[in-house]
C-alpha positions in Angstrom: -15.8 4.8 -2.7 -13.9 2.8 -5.2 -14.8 -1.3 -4.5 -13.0 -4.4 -5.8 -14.0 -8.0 -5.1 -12.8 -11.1 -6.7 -14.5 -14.5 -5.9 -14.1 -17.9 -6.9 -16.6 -19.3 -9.4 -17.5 -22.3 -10.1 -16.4 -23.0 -13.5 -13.7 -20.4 -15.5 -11.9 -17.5 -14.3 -12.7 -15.9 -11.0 -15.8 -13.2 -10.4 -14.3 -9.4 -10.3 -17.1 -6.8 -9.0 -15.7 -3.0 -9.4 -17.5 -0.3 -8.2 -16.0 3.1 -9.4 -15.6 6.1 -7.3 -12.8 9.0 -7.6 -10.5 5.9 -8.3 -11.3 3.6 -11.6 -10.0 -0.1 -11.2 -9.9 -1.5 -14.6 -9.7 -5.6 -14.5 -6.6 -6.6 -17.3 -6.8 -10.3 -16.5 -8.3 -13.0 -14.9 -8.0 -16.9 -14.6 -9.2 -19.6 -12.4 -7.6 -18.4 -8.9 -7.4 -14.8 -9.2 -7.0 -11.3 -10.9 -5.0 -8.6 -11.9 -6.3 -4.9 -11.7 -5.0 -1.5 -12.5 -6.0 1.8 -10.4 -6.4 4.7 -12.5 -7.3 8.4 -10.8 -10.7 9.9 -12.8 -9.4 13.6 -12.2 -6.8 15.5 -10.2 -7.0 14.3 -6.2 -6.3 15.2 -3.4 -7.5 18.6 -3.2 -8.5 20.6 0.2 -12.0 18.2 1.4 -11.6 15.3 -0.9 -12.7 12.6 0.8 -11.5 9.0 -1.6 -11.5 5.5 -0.4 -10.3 2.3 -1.9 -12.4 -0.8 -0.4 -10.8 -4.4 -1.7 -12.0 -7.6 -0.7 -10.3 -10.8 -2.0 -12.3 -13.8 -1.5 -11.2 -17.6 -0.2 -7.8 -19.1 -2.3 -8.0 -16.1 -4.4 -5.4 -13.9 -5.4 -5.4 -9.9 -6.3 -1.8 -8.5 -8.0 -3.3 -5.0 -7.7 -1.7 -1.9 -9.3 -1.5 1.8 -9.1 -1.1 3.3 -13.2 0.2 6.3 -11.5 1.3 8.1 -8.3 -0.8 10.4 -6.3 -0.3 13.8 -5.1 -2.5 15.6 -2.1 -2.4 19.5 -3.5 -2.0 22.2 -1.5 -5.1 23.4 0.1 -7.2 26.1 1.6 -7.2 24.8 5.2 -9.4 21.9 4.6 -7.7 18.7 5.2 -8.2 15.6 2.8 -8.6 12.0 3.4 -7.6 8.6 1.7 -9.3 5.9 3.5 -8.4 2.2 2.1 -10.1 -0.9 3.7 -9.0 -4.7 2.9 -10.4 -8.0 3.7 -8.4 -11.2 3.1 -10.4 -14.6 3.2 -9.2 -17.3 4.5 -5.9 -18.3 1.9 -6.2 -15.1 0.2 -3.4 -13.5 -1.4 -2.7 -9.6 -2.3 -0.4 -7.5 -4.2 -0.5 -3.8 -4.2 2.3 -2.1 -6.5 1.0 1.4 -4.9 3.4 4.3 -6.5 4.7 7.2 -4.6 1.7 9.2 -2.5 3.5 13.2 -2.6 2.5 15.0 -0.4 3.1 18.7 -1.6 3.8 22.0 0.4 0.1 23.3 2.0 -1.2 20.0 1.8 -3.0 18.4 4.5 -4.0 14.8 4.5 -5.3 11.9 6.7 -4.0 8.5 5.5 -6.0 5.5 7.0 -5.1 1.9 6.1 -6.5 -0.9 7.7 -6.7 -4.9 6.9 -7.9 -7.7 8.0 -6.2 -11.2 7.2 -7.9 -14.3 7.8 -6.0 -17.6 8.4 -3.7 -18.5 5.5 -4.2 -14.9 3.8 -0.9 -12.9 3.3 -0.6 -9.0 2.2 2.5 -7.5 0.0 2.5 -3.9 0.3 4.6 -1.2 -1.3 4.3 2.2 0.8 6.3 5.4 -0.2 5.8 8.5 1.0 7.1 12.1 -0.3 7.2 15.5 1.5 6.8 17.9 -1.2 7.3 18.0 -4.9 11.0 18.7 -6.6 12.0 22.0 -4.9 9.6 22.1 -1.7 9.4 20.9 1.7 6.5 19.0 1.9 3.2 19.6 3.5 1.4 17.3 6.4 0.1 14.1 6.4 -0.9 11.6 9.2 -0.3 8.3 8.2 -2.5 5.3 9.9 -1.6 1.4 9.3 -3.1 -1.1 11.3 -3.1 -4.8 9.9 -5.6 -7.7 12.7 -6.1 -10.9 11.7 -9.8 -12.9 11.6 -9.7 -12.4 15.6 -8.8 -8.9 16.0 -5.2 -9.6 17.2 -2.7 -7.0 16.0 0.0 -8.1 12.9 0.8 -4.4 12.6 -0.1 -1.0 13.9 1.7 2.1 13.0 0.7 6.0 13.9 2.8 7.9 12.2 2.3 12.1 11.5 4.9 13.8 9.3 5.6 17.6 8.1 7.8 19.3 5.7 7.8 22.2 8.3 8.9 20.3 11.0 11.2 17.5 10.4 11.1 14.7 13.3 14.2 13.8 14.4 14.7 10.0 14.4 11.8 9.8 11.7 12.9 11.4 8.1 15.3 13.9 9.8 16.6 15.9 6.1 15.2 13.3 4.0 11.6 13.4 2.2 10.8 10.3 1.4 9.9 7.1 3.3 9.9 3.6 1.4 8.5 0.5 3.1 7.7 -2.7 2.1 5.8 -5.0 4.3 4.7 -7.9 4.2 2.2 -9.4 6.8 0.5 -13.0 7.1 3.8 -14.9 5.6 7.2 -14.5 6.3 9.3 -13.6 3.0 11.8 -16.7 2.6 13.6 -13.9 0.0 15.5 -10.9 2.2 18.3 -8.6 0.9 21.0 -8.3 3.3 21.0 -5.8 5.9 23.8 -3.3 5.7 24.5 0.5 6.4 23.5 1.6 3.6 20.5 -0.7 2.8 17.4 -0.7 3.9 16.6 -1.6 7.1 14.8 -5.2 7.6 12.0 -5.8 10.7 11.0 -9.2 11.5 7.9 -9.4 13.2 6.4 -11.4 16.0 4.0 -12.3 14.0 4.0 -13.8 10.3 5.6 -10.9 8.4 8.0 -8.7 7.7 9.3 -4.5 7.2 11.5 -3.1 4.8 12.2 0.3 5.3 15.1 3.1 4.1 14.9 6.7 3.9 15.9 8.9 1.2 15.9 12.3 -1.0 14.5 10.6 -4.0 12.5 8.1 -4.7 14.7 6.5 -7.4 17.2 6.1 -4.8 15.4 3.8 -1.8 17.1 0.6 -3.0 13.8 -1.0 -2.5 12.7 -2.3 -5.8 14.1 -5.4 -6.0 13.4 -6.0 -2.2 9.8 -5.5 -3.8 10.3 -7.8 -6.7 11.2 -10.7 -5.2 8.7 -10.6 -1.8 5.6 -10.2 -4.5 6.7 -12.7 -7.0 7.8 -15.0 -4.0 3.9 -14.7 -3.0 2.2 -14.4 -6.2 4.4 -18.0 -7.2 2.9 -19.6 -4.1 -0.3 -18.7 -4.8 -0.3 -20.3 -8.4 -0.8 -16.8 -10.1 0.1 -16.3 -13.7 
């Protein structure tokens, strides 16, 4: 289990505890109200019964801008399925960024995705999600993909169950398309939105403090999400006096 913390501290930049597992964080700046952190894989993952899990914590009025050095892939496998749990807690004003790269999911892979948060009042989460059915030539293998986002009470901000194959495209889901890009942004409503159109991504507002975008394509490059990306993170990382 890979764990990040940041805390306030008294005096000088904040407090950033790591704990390595199959993921390293490595810290590449700090001030008074938060951090910036890298994610860097310490060998090839997933293969067939890797088990890795991210665990971030972001204390009171701190703020996380927290990225992936490179994408991951989940390997084709010999029948045993593989799991990525991630756990994050917000504190009360806390602000994250993850800049998460493409997960690829290649042909023969099997993988449980679990993702759940918890926001307390005032905290706000900027998330970049894309997922990829196979490597350049292939269909894609499977991968069940959990997101479920409370707040300090346990009400629901988000909650999404959703299981995609390569072998089995779901109509209404990815239909011929392999990737799914989504940015969302829960605990703050961007004030920044590209327009919607029909050939742009498609925006969700949410009852709650928060917001989806989401498009579906045959290559990555080719989402139209980046600057949808762009200006939601800086909008937060802006608010919360980072840089």
């Amino acid at each position: 289990m890979t764990r990040i913390s940041i805390l306030r501290a008294e005096r000088g930049p904040v407090r950033v505890a790591i704990t390595p597992g199959l993921l390293q964080a490595r810290t590449i700046e700090r001030h008074a109200t938060g951090a910036q952190v890298a994610l860097v894989a310490g060998g090839a993952t997933l293969v067939g019964g890797d088990h890795l899990g991210v665990d971030v914590h972001v204390g009171a009025r701190c703020t996380l801008d927290l990225e992936d050095v490179g994408g991951m892939v989940a390997y084709p496998t010999d029948g045993r399925r593989s799991r990525f749990d991630v756990r994050i807690r917000l504190d009360r004003g806390a602000t994250l960024v993850w800049r998460a790269h493409p997960f690829v999911i290649a042909a023969g892979a099997a993988v449980d995705r679990d993702m759940t948060a918890t926001l307390d009042d005032g905290a706000a989460l900027c998330l970049r999600e894309t997922l990829v059915l196979g490597r350049t030539g292939e269909r894609g293998g499977q991968i069940r993909n959990r997101l479920h986002v409370r707040d300090a009470e346990a009400s629901p901000l988000h909650l999404e169950d959703l299981e995609l194959s390569g072998d089995s495209p779901a109509a209404g889901v990815l239909g011929p398309h392999r990737v799914l890009d989504s940015v969302i942004q829960l605990g703050r409503r961007p004030a920044a939105t590209a327009e919607d159109g029909p050939a742009g991504p498609v925006m969700l507002h949410l009852d709650a403090p928060g917001a989806i975008a989401r498009t579906v394509a045959d290559a990555t490059h080719r989402t139209g999400l980046d600057g949808v990306f762009a200006q939601w993170s800086e909008e937060l990382l802006t608010d919360a006096g980072f840089g």
